[in-house]
Each structure stands twice: as C-alpha cells, then as structure tokens.
MOPAC internal coordinates of N, CA, C and O (Angstrom, degrees):
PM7 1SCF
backbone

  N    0.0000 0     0.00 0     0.00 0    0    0    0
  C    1.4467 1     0.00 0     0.00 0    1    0    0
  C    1.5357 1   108.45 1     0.00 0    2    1    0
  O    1.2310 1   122.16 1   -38.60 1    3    2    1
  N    1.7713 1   113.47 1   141.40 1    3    2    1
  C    1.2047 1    86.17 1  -161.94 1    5    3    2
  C    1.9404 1    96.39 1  -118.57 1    6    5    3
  O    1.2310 1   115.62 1     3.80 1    7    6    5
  N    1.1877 1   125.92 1  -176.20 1    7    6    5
  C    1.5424 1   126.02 1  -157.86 1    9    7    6
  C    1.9328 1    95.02 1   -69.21 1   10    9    7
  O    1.2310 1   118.74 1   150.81 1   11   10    9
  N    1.3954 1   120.01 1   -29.19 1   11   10    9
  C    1.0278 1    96.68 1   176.58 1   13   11   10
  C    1.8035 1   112.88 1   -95.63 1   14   13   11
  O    1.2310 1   117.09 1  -174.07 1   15   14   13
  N    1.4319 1   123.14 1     5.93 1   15   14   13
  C    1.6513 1   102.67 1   151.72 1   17   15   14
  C    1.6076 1   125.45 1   -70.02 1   18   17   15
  O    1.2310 1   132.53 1   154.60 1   19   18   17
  N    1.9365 1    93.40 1   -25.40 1   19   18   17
  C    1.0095 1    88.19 1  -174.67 1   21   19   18
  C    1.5120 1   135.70 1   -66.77 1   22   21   19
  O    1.2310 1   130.68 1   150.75 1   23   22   21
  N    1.7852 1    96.99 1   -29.25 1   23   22   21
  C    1.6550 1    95.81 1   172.36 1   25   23   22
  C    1.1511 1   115.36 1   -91.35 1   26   25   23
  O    1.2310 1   118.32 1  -165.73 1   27   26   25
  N    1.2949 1   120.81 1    14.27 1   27   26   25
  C    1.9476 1   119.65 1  -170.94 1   29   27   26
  C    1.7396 1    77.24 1   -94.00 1   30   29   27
  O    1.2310 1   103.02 1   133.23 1   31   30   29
  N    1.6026 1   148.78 1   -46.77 1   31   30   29
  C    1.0233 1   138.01 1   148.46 1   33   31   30
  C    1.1254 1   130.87 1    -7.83 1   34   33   31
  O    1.2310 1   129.06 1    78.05 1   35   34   33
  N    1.1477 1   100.15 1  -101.95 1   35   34   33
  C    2.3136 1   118.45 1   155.84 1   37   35   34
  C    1.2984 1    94.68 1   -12.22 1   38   37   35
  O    1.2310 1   110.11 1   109.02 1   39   38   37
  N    1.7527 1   136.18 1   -70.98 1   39   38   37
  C    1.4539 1   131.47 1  -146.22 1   41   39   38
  C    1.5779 1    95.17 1   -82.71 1   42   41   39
  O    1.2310 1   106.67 1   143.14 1   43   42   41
  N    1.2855 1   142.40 1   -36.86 1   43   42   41
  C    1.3407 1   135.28 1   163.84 1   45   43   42
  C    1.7212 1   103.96 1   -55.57 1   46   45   43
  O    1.2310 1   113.79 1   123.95 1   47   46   45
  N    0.9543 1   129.36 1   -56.05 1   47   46   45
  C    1.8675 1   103.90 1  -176.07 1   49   47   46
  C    1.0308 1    94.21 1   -87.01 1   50   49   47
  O    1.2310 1    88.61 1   155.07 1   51   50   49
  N    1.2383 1   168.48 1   -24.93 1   51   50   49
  C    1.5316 1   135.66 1   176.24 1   53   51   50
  C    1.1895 1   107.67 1   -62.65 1   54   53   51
  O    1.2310 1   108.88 1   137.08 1   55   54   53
  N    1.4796 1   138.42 1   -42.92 1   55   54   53
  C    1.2251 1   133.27 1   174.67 1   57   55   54
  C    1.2059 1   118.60 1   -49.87 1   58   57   55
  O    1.2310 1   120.86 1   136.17 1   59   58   57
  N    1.4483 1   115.96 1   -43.83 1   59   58   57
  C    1.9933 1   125.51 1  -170.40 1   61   59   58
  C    1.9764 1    93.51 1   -85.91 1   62   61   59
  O    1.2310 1   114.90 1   151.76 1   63   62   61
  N    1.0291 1   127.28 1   -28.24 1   63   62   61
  C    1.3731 1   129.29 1   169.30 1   65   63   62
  C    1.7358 1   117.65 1   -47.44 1   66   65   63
  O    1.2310 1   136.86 1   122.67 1   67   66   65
  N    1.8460 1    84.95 1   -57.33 1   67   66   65
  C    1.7492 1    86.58 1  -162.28 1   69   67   66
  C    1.7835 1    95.19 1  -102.97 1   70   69   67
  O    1.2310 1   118.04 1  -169.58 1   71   70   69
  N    1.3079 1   121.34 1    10.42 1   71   70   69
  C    1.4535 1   118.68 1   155.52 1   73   71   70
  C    2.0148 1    92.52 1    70.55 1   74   73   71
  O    1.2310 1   126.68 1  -166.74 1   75   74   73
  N    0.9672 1   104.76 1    13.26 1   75   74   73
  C    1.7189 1   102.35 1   167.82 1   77   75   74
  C    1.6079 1   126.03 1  -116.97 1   78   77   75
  O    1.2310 1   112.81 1   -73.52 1   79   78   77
  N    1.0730 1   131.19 1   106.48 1   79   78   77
  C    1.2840 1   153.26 1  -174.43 1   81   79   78
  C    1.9360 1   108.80 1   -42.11 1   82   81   79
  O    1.2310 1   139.62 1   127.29 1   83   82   81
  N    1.3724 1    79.55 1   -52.71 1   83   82   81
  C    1.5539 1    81.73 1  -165.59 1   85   83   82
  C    1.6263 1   128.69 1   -99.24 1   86   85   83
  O    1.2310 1   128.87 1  -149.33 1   87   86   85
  N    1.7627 1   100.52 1    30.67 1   87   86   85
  C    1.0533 1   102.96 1   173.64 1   89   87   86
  C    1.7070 1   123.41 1  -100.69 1   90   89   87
  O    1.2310 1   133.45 1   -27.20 1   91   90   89
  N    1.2614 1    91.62 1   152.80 1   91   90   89
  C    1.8033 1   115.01 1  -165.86 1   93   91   90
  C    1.8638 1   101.61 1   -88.22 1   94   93   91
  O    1.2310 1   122.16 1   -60.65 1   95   94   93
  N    1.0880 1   113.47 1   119.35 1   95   94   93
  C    1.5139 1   134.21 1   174.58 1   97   95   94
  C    1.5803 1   119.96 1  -130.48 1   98   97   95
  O    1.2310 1   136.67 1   -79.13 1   99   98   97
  N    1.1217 1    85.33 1   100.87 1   99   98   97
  C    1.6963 1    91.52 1   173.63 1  101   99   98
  C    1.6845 1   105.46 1  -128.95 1  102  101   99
  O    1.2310 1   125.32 1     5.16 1  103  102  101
  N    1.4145 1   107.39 1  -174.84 1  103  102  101
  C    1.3351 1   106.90 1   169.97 1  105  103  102
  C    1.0620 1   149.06 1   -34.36 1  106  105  103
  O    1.2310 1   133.75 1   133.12 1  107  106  105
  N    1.5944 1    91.01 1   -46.88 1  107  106  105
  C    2.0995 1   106.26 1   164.41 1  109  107  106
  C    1.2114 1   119.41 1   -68.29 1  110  109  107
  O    1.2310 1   126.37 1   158.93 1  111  110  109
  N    1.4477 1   105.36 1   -21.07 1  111  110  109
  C    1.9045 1    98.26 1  -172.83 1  113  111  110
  C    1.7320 1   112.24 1   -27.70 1  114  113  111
  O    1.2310 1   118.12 1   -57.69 1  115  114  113
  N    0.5771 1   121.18 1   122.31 1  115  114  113
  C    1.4974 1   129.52 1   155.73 1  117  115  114
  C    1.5505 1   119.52 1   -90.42 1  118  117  115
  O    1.2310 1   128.61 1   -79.44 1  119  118  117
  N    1.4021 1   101.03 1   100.56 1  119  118  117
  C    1.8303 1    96.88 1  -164.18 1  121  119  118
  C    1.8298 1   117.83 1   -52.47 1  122  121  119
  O    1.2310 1   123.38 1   147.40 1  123  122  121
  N    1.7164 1   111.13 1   -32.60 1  123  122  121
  C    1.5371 1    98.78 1   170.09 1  125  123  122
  C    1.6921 1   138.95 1   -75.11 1  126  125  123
  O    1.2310 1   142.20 1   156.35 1  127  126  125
  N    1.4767 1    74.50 1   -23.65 1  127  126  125
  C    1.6266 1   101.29 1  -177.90 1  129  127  126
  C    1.6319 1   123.48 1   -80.22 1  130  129  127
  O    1.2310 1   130.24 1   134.70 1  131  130  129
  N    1.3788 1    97.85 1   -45.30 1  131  130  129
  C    1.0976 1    88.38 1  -168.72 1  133  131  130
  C    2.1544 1    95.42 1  -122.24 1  134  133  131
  O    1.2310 1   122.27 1  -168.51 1  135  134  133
  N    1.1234 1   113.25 1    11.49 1  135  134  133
  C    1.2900 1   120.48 1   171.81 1  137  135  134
  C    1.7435 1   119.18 1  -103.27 1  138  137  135
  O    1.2310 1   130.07 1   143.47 1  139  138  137
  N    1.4334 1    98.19 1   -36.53 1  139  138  137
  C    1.6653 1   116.53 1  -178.40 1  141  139  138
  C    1.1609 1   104.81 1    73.19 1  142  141  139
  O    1.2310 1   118.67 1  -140.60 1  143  142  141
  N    1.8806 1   120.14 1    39.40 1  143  142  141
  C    1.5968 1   120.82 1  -178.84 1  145  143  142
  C    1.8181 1    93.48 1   -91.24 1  146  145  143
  O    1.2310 1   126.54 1   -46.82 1  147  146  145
  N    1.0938 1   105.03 1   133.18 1  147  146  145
  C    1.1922 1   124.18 1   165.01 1  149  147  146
  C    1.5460 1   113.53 1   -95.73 1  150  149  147
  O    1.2310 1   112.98 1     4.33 1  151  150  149
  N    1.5707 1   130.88 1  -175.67 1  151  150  149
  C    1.5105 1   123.34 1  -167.29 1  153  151  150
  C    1.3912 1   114.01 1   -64.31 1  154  153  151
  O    1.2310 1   131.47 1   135.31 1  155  154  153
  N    1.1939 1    95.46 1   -44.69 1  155  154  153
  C    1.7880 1   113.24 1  -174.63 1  157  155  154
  C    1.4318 1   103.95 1   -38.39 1  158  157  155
  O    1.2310 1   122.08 1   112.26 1  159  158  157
  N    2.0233 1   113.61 1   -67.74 1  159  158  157
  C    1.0605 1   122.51 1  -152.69 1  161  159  158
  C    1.7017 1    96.66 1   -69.86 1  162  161  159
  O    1.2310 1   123.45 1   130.77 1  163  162  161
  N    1.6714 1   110.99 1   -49.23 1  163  162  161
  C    1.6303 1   115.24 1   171.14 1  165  163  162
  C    1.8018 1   110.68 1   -19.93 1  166  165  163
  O    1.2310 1   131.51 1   124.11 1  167  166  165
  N    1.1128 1    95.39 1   -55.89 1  167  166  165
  C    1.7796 1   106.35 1  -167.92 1  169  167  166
  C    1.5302 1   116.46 1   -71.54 1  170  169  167
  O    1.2310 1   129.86 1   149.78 1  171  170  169
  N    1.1199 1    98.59 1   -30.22 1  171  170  169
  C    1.8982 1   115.77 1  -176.39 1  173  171  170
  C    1.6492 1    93.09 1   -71.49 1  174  173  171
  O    1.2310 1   117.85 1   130.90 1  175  174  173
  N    1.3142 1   121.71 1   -49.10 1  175  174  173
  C    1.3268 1   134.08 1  -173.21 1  177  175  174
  C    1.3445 1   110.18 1   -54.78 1  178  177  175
  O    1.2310 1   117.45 1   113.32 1  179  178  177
  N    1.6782 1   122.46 1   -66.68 1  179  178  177
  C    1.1380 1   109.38 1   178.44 1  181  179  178
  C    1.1607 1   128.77 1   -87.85 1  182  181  179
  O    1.2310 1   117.61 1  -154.96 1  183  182  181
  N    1.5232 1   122.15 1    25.04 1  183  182  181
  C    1.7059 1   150.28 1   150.06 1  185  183  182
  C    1.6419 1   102.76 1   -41.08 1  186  185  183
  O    1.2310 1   135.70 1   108.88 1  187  186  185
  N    1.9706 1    87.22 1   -71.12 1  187  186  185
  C    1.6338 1   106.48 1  -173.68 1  189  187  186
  C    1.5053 1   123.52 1   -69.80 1  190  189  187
  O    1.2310 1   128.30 1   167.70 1  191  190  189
  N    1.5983 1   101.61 1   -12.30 1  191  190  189
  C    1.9608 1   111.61 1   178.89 1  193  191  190
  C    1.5196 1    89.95 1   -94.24 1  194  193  191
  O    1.2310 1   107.45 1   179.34 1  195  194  193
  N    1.2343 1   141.01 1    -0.66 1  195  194  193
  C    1.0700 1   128.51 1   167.66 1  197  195  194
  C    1.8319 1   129.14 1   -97.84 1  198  197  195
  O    1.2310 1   133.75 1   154.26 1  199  198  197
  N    1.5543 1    91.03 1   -25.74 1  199  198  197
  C    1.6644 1    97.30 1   162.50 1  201  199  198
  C    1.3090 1   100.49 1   -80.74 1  202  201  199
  O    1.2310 1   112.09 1   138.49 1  203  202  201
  N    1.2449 1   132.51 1   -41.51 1  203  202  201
  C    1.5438 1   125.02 1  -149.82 1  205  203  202
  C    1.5618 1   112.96 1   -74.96 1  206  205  203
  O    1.2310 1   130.24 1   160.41 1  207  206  205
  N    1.4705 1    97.85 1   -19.59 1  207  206  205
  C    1.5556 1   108.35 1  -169.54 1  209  207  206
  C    1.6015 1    98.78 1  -104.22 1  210  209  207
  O    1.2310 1   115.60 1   158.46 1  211  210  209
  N    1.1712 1   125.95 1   -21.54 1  211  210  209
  C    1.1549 1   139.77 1  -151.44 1  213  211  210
  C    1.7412 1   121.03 1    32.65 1  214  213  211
  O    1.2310 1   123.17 1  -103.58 1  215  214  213
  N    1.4757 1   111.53 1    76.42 1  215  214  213
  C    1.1206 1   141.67 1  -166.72 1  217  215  214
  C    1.2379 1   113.91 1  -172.43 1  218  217  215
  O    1.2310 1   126.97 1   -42.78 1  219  218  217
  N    2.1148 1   104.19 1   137.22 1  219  218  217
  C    1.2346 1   117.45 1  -178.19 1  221  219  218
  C    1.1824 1   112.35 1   -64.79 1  222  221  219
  O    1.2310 1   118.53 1   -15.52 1  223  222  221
  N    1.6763 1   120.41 1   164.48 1  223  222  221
  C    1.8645 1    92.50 1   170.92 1  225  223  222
  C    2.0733 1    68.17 1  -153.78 1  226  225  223
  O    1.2310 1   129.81 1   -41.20 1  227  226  225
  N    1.1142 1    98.68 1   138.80 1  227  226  225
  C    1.6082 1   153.60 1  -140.19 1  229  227  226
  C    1.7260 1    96.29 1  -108.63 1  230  229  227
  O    1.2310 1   117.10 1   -88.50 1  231  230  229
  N    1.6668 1   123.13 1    91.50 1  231  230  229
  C    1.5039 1   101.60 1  -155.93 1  233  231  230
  C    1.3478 1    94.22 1   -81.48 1  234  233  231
  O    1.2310 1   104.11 1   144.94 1  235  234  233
  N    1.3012 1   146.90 1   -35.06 1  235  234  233
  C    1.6712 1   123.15 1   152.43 1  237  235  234
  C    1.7995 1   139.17 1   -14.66 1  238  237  235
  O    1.2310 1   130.53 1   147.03 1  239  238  237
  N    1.7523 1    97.29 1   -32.97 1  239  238  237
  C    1.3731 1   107.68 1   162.55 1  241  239  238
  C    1.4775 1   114.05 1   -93.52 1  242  241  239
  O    1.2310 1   107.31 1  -170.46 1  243  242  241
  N    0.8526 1   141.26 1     9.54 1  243  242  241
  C    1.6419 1   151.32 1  -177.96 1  245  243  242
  C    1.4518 1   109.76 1  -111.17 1  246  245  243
  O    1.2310 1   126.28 1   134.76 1  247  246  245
  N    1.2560 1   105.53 1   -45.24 1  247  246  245
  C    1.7944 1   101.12 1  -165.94 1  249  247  246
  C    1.2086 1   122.81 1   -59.64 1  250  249  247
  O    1.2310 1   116.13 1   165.28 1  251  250  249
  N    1.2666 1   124.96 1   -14.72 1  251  250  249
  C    1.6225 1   110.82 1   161.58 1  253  251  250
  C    1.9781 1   119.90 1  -104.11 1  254  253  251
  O    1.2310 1   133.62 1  -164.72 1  255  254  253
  N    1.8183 1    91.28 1    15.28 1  255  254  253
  C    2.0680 1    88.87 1   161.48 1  257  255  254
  C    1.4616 1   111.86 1   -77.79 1  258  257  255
  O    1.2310 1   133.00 1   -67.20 1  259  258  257
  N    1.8458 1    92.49 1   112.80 1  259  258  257
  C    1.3852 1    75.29 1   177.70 1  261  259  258
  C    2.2227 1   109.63 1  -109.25 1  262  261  259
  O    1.2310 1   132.27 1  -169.80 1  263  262  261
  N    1.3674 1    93.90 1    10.20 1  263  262  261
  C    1.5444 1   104.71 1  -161.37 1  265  263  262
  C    1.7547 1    94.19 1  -117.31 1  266  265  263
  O    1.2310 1   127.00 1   -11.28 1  267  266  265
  N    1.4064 1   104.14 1   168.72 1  267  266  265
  C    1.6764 1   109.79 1  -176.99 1  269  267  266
  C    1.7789 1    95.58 1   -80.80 1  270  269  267
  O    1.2310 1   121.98 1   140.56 1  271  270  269
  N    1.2196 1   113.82 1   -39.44 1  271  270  269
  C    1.6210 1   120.38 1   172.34 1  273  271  270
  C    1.4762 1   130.58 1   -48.96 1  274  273  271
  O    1.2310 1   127.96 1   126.99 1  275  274  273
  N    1.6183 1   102.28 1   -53.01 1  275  274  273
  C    1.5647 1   119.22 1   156.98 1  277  275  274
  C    1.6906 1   104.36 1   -44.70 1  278  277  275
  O    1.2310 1   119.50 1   117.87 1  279  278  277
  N    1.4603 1   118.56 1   -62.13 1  279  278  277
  C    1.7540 1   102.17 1   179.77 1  281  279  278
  C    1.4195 1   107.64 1   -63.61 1  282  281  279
  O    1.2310 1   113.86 1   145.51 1  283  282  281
  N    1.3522 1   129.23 1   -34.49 1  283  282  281
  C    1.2535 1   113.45 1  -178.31 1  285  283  282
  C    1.3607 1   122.47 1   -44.02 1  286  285  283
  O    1.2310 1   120.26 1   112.09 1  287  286  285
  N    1.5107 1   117.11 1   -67.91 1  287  286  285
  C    1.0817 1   125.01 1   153.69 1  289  287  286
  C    1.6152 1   124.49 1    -6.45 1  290  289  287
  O    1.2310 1   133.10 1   105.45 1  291  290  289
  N    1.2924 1    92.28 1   -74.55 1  291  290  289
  C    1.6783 1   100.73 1   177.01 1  293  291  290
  C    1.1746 1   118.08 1   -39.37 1  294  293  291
  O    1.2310 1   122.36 1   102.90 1  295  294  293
  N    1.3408 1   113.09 1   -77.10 1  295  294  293
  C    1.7097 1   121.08 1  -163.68 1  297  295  294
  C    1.6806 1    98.20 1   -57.15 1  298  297  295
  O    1.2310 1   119.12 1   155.93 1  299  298  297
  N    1.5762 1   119.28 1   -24.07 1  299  298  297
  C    1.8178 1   123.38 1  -169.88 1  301  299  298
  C    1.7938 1    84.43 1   -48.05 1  302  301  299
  O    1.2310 1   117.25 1    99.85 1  303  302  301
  N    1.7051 1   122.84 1   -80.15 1  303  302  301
  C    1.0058 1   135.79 1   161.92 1  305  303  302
  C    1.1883 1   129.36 1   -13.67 1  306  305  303
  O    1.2310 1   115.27 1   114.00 1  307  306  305
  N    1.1028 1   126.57 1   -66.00 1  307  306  305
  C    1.2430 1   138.82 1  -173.14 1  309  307  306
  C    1.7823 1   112.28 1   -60.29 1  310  309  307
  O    1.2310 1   126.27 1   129.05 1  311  310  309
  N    1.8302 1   105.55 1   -50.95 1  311  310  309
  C    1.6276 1   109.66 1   156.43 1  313  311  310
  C    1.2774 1   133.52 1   -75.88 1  314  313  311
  O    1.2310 1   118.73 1   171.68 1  315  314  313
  N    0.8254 1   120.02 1    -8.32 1  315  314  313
  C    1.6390 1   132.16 1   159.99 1  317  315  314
  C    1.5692 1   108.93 1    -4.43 1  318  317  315
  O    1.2310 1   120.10 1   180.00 1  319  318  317

C-alpha cells in the first residue's frame, strides 16, 4: 500500500467521522488545527485507523502525530 492509498483512506474516514463533505485533507492537515478534533474525536479516530488498517496502534506511538502526514507516515511503516 502506498502513502498515497494511505491518505486517500484517512480522507474517506475523516469525512464519514466529522459528517462534513467538503473538507480538504492533505498532508498538512493538522487534525486540531485545522480539523477542530479534540481528544475524544483524536481517540474515536484511531479506534477507526485501527479497524480499517487492521492494526493495533500503541497511544505512546501516536502522541506526538500531530498532522494527517505524520499518521501517514506511520501506518506507511507500520504496514510494511
């Protein structure tokens, strides 16, 4: 899988997550900044990157993603 299935992924559940159509996700996204995810939604998120990928994800390895790119990255790794 390659970094761009992975965020054409990411940009399909953030959209069905935050129930908004017309949002823009690319690499920079910054999920607080420019998403308005707070912890709750943070956690719900990598709930659903964890069925979708089917992989644990370790919130010690997460806590400093703060961009949609930074997870990209990750899960690139992580599915290897």
């Amino acid at each position: 899988m390659t970094k761009e299935d992975i965020l054409a992924k990411m940009q399909k559940m953030i959209v069905e997550q935050l129930g908004e159509d017309d949002i823009e996700v690319t690499m920079d996204t910054n999920f607080k900044d420019d998403l308005g995810a707070d912890s709750i939604t943070l956690t719900e998120f990598v709930i659903n990157v964890e069925d979708e990928f089917d992989l644990e994800i370790l919130d010690e390895e997460v806590e400093d993603v703060r961009t949609m790119g930074q997870m990209v990255d990750y899960l690139y790794e992580k599915t290897k």
